[in-house]
C-alpha positions as CSV (number, residue, x, y, z in Angstrom):
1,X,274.8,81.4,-9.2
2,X,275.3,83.0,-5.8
3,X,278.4,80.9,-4.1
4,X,279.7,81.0,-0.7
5,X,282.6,82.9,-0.4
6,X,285.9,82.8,1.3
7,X,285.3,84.4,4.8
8,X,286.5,85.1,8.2
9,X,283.9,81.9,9.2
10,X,282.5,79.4,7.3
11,X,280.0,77.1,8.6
12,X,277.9,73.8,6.9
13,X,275.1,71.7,8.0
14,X,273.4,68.5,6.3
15,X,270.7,66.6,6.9
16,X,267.7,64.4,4.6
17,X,264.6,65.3,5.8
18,X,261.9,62.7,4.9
19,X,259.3,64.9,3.3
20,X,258.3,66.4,0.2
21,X,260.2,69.0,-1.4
22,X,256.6,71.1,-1.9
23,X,256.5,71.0,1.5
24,X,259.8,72.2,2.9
25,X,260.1,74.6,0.1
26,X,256.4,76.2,1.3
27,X,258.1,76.6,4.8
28,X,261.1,77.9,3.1
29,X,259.5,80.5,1.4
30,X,256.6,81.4,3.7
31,X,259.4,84.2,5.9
32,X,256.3,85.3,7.9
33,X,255.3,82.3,9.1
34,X,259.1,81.2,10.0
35,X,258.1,81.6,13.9
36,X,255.5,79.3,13.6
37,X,258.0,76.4,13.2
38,X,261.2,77.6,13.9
39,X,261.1,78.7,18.2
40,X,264.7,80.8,18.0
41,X,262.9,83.1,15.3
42,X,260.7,85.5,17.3
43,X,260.0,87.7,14.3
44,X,260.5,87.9,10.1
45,X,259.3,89.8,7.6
46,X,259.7,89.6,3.9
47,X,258.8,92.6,1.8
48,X,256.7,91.6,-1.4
49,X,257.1,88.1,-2.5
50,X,260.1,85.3,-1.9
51,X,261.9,86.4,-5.6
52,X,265.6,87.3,-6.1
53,X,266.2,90.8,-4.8
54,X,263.5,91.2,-2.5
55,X,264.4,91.7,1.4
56,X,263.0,90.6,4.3
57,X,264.0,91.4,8.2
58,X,263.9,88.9,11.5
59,X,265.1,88.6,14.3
60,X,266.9,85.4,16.1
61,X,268.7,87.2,19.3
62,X,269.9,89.5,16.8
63,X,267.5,91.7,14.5
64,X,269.3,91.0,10.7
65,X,268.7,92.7,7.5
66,X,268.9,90.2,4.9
67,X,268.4,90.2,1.2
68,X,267.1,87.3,-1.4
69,X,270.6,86.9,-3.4
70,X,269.4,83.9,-5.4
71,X,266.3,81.7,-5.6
72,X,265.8,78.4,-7.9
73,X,262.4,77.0,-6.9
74,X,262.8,73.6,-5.2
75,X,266.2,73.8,-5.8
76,X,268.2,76.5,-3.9
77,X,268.1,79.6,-1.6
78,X,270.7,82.4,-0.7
79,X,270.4,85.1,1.4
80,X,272.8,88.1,2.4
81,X,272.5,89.7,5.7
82,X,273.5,92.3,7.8
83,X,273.7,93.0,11.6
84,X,276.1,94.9,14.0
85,X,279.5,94.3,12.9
86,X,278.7,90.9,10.5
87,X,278.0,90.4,7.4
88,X,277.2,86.8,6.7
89,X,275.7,84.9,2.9
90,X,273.5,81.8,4.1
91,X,273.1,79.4,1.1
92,X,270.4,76.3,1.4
93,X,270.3,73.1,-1.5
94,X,267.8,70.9,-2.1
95,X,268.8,67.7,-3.6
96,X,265.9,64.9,-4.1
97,X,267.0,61.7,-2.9
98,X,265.6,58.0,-2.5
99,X,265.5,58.4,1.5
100,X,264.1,62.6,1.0
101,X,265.4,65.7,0.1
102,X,269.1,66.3,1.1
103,X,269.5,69.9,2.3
104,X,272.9,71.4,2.7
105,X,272.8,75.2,4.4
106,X,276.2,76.6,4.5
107,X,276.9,80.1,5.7
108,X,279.7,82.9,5.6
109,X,280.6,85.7,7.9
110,X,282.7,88.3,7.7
111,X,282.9,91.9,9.3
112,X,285.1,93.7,11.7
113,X,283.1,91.7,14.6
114,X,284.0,88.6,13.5
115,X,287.4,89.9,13.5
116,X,287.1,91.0,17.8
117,X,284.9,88.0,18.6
118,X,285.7,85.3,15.8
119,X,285.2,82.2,18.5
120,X,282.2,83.8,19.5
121,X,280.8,84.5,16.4
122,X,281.2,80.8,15.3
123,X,279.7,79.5,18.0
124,X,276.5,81.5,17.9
125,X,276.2,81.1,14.0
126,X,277.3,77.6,14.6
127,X,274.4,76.6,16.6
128,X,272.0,79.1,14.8
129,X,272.5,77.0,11.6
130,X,271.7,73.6,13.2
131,X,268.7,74.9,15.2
132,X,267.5,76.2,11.6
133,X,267.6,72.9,9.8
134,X,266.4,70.9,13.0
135,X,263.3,73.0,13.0
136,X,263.2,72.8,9.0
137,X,263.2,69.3,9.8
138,X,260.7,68.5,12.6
139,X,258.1,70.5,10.8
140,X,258.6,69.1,7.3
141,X,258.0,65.7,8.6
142,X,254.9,66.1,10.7
């Protein structure tokens, strides 16, 4: 199992969203469609289908490289990406619950940016992270 790992910045976000796991998971895993739902996403594209290895590119003020590290259907999700000067592991949980489905994202950085412009950095990933579960959010529970 993929873990997040000590780093420069470590970030965490929680939230139940009050839907079916089917249904987050479908949003999850559909990449392409990830602008559709999520409005600081203005591109993403996964190569072949959502399975551990496979990689997939987007773009959120930043175009990023990322890679499927780990993938446990309905259960987890982990990522590894790369863009100028940052390399950052995203890690999502789903946890069934009586209110929902508790999701935890927690993300790493690291790189020789985050070194120059750690504040920065943080802040950007910081906000980046809650916009993406918000939006997970709002459109699991329409």
């Amino acid at each position: 199992m993929t873990e997040i790992k000590e780093a420069l910045i470590n970030i965490e976000a929680s939230d139940v969203i009050h839907s079916d796991i089917g249904v987050i998971w479908k949003l999850m895993r559909e990449i392409n469609r990830w602008p559709e739902w999520n409005k600081t996403i203005s591109f993403a594209q996964l190569e072949g289908v959502f399975v551990k290895g496979n990689p997939f590119k987007w773009t959120n003020g930043v175009n990023i490289k990322s890679t499927l590290e780990d993938v446990v259907i309905n259960k987890r999700i982990v990522w590894s990406s790369r863009s100028v000067g940052v390399k950052t592991t995203q890690c999502w949980d789903f946890k069934k619950t009586d209110d929902g489905i508790f999701v935890t994202v927690s993300q790493s950085a690291e790189g020789w940016l985050t070194k120059i412009a750690g504040a920065a950095i943080h802040k950007k990933l910081y906000k980046n992270l809650h916009d993406f579960l918000s939006s997970l959010k709002s459109a699991a529970e329409k």
